[in-house]
N, C-alpha and C positions, 0 to 999 in steps of 0.2 A: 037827720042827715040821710044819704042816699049811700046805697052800698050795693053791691052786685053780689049774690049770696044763693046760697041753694037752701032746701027744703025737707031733701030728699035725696039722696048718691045715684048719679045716673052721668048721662050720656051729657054733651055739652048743653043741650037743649032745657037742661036743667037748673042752670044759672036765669037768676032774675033779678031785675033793675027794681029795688025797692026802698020804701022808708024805714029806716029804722032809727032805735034809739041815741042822743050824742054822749060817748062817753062821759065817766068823769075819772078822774086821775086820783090813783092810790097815792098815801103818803109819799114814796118814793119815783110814783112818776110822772110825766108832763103829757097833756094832750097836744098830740102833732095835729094841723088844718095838713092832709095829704096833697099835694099838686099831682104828683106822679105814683105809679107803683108799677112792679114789674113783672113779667105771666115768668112761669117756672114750672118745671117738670113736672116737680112735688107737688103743686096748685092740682093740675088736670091727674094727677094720683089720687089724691086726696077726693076730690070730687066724684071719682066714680066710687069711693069708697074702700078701696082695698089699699091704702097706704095714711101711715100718719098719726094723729092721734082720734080719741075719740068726738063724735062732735056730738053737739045738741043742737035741734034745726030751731028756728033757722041760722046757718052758719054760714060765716064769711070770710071767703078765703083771702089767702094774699100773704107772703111774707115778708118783702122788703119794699120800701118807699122813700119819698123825701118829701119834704113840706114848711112847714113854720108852725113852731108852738107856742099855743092859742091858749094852756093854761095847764101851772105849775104844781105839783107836789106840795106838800109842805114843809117836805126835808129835803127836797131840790135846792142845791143853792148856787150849781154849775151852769144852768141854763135858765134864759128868761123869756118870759115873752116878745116873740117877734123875732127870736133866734130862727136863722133856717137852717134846717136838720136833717141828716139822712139815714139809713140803718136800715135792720134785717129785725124781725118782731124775737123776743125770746124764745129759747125751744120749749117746743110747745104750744105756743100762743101762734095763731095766724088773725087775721082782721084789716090784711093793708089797701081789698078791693073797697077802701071805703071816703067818706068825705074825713073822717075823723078817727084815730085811731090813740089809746090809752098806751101809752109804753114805757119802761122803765130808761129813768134818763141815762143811769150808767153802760148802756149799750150800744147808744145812738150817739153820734159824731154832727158837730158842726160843721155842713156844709158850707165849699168857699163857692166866692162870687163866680171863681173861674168855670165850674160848673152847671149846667141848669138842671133843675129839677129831674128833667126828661133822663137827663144823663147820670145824674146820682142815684136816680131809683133804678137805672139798668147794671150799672156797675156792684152796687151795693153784696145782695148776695152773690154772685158770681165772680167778685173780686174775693171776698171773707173766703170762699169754697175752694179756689184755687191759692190761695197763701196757704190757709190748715194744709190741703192738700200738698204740694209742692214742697215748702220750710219747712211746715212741721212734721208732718207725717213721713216725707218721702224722705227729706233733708238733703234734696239735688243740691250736689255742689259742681261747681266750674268745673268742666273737661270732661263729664259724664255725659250718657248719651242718653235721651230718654224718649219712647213711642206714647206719644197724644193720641188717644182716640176718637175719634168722633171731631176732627177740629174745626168746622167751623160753627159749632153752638159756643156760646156765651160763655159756661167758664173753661172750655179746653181753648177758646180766643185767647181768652187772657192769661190761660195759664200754657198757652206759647211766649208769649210775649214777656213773662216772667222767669220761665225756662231759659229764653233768649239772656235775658238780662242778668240771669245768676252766671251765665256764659257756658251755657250745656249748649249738647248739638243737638236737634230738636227734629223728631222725625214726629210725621202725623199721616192719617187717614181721612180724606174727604172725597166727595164726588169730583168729578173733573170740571162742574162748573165753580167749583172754589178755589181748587190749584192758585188762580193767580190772589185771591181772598189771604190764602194761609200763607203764601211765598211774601202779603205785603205787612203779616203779623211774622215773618222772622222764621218759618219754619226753612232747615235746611234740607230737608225732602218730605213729598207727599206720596201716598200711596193711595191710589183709587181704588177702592174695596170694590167696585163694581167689576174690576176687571184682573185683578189683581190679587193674589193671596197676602195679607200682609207675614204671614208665619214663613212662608217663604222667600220673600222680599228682604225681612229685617230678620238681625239676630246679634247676640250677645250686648242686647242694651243692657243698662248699669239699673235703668227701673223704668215703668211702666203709668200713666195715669188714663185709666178708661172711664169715658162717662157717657160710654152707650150700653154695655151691660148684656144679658142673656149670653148666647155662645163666641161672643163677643171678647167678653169676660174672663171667660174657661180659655180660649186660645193664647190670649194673652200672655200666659204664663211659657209658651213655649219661646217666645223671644228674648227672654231674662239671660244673661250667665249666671254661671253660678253665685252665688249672695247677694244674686239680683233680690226688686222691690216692688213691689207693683200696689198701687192704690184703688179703691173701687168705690165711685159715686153715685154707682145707677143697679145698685144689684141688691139694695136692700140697706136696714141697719147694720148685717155683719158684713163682714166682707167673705168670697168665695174663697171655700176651702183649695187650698194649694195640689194639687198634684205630683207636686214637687217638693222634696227635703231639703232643696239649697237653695231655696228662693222665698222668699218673704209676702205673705199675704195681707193688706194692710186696710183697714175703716178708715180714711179721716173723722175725727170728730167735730165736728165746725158747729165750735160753740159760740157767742157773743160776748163781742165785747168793742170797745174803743178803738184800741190801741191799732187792732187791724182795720179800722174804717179809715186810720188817719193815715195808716202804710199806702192803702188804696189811693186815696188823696196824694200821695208823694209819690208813687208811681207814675201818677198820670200829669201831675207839675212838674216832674222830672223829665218825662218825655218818654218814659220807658215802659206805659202801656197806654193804650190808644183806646179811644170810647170805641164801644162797638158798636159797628151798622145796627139800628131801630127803627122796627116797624111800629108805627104809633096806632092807638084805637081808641076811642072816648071809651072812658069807663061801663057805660050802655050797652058796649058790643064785645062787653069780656067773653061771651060765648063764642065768637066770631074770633077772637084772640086764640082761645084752646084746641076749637079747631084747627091753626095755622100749626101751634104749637104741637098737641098731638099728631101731626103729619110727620113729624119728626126731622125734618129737613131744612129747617128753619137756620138761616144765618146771621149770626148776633144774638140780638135781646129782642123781646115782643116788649112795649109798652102801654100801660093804661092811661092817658091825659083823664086828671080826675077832676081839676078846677085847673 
């Protein structure tokens, strides 16, 4: 099969369009045929080497996808061949820049017709990231107010749009060519970081969700009230120590599983989160993808078309 893989931890230039071997599937899980996967933060971390787990070259990155599975477990008994599929690889495991990928059936979700590929592998992890995030970690309820950072990447998109829908009032930071991007995901003000301080703009939100990170991060903490809550998805494994005694510093844990793939799915049947704007790339020019991606100013989801 063909896979877009590195060698070596480096610079984007370091990905390469190669053959390699086709899975086969552990008792426990099914081989997906990939159509789609999606670029992610973690991917172009990983790749320069200083994030993630450890690899052995040559490795291939990738963690969320969608596809149809092409061949079963043996203690698989919930999924068949020819089922189309979508999901995030378990932690730990990455492998989704690929034609075929091995993965445990109880974490991957049957994707519906109403979806395509394109659009399951963008929502996949970025939906799971922003639920942990948001339900469980933060546990925003109705009438609370909470500051989105970073809103218009991929999962602060969606996790406005989910903020919206818990019926919080939803305040975000983006550049001013987004404003009307974030106003059409539900935000009730934006703040343009370019020109504007948000520490002095906002103050006594109920909690916090940043998913740009560095001093970013650290300020954040100054817009909480007291038993405020703040979550952190770009600062690392831990989350940044607090500065504060009356405010809560919080990791999501975004582990895998079903249950939230199928929330995802009900979300966006329901009406109440919206696929996000995708810039698409054949799987060949995933280098060309990380570039976009590492620019940092990217809106929506990057995607890989992989068959």
């Amino acid at each position: 099969m063909k896979a877009a893989l590195i060698e070596q931890a480096g610079g984007p230039e370091v990905l390469v369009y190669s053959d390699v071997a086709d899975p086969v599937p552990e008792p426990d899980q099914v081989v997906v045929d990939i159509h789609a996967a999606s670029v992610n933060a973690a991917d172009w971390k990983v790749r320069a080497g200083g994030y993630g787990p450890d690899m052995a070259f040559p490795y291939i990155l990738g963690r969320d996808f969608s596809g149809t599975v092409s061949a079963v477990g043996a203690e698989v008994t919930d999924l068949n061949i020819g089922d189309a599929v979508f999901g995030v690889c378990d932690v730990g495991q990455e492998g989704a820049y690929a034609e075929k990928i091995a993965v445990k059936a109880a974490i991957i979700a049957k994707k519906p017709d109403t979806l395509s590929h394109i659009e399951a592998a963008a929502l996949a992890l970025i939906g799971l990231t922003a639920l942990v995030s948001i339900e469980d970690t933060l546990e925003l309820r109705s009438g609370e107010t909470i500051l989105i950072q970073g809103g218009a990447g991929g999962v602060a998109g969606f996790a406005i749009q989910l903020a919206r829908h818990i019926g919080a009032r939803v305040i975000s930071t983006a550049s001013a060519a987004n404003h009307d991007y974030l106003r059409g995901l539900g935000a009730d003000e934006i703040i343009d970081y370019n020109v504007e301080d948000f520490t002095e703009a906002v103050s006594d939100c109920d909690a916090v969700f940043d998913t740009v990170g560095d001093d970013v991060a650290q300020r954040s903490f100054a817009v909480l009230k007291p038993g405020g809550r703040a979550a952190f998805i770009a600062s690392g494994p831990t989350a940044p120590e607090s500065p504060r005694q009356d405010v809560r510093s919080l990791r999501p844990q975004v582990g895998r599983d079903r249950p939230h793939l199928e929330r995802i799915v009900e979300l966006v049947r329901s009406g109440a989160v919206r696929i996000p704007e995708i810039a698409l790339y054949p799987l060949s020019e995933a280098a060309t993808a990380h570039r976009v991606s590492e620019g940092r100013h990217l809106r929506g989801k990057l995607v890989l078309k992989v068959r």
